[in-house]
C-alpha positions in Angstrom: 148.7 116.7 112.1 150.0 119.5 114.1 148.8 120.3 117.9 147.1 123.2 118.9 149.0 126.4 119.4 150.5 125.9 115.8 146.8 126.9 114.5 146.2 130.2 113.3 142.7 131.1 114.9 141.9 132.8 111.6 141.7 129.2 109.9 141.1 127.2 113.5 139.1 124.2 112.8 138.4 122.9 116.9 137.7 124.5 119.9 137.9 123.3 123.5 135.6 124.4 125.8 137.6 123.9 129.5 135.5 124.6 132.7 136.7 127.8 133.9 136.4 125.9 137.8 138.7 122.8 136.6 141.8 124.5 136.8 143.3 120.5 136.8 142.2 120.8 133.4 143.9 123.4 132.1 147.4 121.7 131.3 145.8 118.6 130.0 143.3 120.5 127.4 146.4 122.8 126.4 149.0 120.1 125.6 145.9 118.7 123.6 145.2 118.3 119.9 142.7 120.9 120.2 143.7 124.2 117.6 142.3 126.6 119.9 141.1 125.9 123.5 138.8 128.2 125.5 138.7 128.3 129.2 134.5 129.0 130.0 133.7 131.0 132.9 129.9 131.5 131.5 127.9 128.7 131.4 130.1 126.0 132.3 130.4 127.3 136.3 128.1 128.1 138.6 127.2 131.6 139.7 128.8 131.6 143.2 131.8 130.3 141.4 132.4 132.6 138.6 134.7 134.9 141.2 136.9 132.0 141.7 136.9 130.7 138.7 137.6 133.8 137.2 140.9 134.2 139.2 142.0 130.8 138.2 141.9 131.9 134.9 143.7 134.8 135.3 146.1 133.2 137.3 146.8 130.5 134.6 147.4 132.9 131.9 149.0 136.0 134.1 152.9 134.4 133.5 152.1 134.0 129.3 153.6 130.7 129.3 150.3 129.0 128.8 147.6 130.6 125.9 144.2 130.6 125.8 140.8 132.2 125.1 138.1 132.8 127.4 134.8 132.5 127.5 133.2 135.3 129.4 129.7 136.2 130.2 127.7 138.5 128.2 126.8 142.0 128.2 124.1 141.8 130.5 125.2 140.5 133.5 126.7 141.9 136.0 129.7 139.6 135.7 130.6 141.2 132.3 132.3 144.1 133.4 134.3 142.1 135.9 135.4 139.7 133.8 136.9 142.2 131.2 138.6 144.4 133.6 140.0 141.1 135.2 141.1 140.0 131.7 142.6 143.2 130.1 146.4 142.7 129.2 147.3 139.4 130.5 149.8 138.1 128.9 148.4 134.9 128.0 145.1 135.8 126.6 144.7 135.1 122.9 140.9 136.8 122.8 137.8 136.2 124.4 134.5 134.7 123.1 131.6 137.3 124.0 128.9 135.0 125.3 125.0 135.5 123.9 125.7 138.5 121.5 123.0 140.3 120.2 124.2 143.5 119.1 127.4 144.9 117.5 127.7 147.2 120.2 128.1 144.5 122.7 131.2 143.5 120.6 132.8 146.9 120.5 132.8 147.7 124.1 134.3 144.8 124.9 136.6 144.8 122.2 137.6 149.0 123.7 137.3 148.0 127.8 139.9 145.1 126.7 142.3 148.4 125.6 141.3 147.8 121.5 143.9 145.5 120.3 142.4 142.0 122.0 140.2 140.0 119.3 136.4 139.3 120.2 134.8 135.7 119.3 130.8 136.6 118.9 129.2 133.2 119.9 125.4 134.5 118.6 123.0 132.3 121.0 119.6 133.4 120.1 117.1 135.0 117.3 118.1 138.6 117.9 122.0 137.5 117.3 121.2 136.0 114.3 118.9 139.0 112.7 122.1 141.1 113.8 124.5 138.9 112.3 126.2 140.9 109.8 126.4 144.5 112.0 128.2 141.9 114.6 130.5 140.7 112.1 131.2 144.4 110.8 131.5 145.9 114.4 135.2 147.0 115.5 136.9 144.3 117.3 134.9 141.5 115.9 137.2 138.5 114.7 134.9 135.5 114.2 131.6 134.5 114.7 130.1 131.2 116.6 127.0 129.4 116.6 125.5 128.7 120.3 123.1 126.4 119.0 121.8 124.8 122.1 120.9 128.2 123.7 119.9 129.3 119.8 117.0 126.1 120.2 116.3 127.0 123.0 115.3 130.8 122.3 113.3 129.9 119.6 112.4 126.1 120.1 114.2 125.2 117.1 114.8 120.9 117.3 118.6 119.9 116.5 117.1 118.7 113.2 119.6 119.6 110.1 117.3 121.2 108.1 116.0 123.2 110.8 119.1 124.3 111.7 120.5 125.3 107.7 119.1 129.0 108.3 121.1 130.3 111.8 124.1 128.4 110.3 123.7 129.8 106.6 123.3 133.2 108.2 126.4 133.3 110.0 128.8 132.2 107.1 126.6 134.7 105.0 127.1 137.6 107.7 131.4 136.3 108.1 131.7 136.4 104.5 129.9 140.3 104.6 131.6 141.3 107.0 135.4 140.6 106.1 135.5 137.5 108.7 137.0 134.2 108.4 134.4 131.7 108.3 132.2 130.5 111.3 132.8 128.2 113.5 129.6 125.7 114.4 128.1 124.9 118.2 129.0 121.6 119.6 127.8 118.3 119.2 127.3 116.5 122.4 126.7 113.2 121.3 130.0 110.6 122.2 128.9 108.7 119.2 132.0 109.1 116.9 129.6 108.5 114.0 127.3 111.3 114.8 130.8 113.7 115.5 132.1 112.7 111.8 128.2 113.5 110.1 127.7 116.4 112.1 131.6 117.8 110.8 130.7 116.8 107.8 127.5 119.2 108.2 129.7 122.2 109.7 132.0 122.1 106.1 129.0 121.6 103.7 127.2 124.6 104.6 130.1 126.6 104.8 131.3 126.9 108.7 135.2 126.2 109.2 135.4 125.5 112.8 133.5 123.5 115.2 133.1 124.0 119.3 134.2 120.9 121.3 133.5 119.7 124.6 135.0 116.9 125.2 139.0 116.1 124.2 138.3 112.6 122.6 136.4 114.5 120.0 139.5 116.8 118.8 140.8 114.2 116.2 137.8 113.5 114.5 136.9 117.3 114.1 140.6 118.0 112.9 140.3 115.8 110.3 136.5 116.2 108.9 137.0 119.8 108.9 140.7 119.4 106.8 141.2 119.1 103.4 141.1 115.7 102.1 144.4 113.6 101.1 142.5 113.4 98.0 141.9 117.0 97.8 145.4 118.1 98.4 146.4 115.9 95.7 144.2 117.5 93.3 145.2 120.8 94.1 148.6 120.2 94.0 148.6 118.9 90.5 146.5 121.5 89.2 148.7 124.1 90.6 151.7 122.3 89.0 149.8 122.5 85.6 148.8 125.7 86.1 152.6 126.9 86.5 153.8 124.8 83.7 151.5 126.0 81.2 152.6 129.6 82.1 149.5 130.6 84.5 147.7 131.1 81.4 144.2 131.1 81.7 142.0 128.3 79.8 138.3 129.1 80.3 135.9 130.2 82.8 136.2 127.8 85.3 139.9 127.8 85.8 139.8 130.9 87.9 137.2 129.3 91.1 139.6 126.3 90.6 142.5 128.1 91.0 141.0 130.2 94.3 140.1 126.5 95.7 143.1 124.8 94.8 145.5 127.9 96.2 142.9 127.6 99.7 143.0 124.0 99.9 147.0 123.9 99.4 147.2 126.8 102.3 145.3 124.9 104.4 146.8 121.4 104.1 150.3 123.1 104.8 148.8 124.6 107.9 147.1 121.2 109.4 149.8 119.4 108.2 147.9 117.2 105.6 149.5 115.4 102.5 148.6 113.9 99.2 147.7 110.3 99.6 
């Protein structure tokens, strides 16, 4: 598998939240397997810290050596404008995540204070987010959406159940797929239990999400792989691409075309991640 950095964040599968006041953390979470790492100045720090933590940030990515996104509070607070004057032009800032979206214009002012070429990760966090969904995912600047599920529950008092949560999560890849994005990427799980990591990624790819936030390092291979293409599955594709050349790309019937689109996806994918036919 290849390390983060190598990961276009169109097709990202994790991402590493790093507290924006652990600034020993930094290195370590960007020399990790993570495909995208994010340091947080929102939630993650304190109030009376979000100064501070916001120059280590911008210290760490003023050289461009070292990449990242940031997470930075939302439109609301008074920290917001702050944080994206603070931010605009470093060198080493991939995007930013836009915390607790509600509204596509909350994406497009960030996206123009940010000087209109910097790419804006909606995390949508609460009922409102999710009814505007697909005017976030159309506004200018918008490059993926995210699901803050724990502050999602607890705006509505949604439980973690699976079933409970199907609607936010089918809404998002719905709203992605209307609005020209690549697909979402899913809240955290903050369970340790390897187990529960593997069923919950398994969860993210079913209903359609193709990325997954992360909290804690040890997590990163697990999430990698769920959220891959199977040996198995590159396999397949790989053959029926082969047989699909050899027979002179002729069509067959009406189901060679969707297994053509999945095989040609699966095969771009595996050569991203690095994955290979068992």
């Amino acid at each position: 598998m290849h390390r983060g950095r190598n990961v276009d964040p169109g097709i990202a599968r994790s991402w590493l939240l790093v507290n924006g006041a652990r600034k020993e953390l930094f290195d370590e979470a960007h020399d990790s397997r993570a495909d995208q790492i994010i340091l947080d100045i929102e939630d993650a720090v304190d109030p009376a810290r979000k100064p501070d933590a916001r120059a280590d940030v911008v210290d760490y990515l003023s050289s461009g050596e070292k990449k990242a996104w940031v997470r930075i509070n939302d439109h609301s607070t008074p920290f917001w404008a702050d944080d994206v004057a603070a931010l605009a032009g470093l060198p080493g800032l991939n995007g930013v995540m836009l915390a607790k979206t509600e509204l596509a214009e909350h994406v497009t002012e960030t996206f123009d204070r940010l000087g209109g070429a910097t790419p804006v990760l909606a995390l949508v966090e609460s009922a409102q987010g999710i009814e505007e969904a697909v005017n976030i995912a159309r506004a200018r600047g918008a490059f993926r959406l995210a699901f803050g599920s724990g502050d999602y529950r607890r705006d509505t008092g949604t439980s973690a159940d699976d079933l409970a949560m199907a609607y936010p999560r089918s809404r998002l890849v719905i709203a992605s797929r209307v609005g020209g994005l690549p697909g979402p990427i899913d809240g955290p799980t903050v369970s340790t239990s390897h187990p529960i990591l593997r069923e919950q990624s398994a969860l993210t790819v079913s209903l359609g999400l193709t990325g997954k936030l992360c909290l804690q390092m040890d997590q990163l291979p697990v999430i990698n792989e769920v959220i891959s293409p199977t040996p198995s599955d590159v396999a397949w594709a790989r053959d029926f691409l082969a047989d699909f050349e050899a027979r002179g790309r002729v069509i067959r019937d009406g189901s060679d075309l969707p297994r053509l689109g999945r095989a040609r996806k699966i095969e771009n994918l595996a050569s991203a991640f690095g994955v290979e036919p068992s």
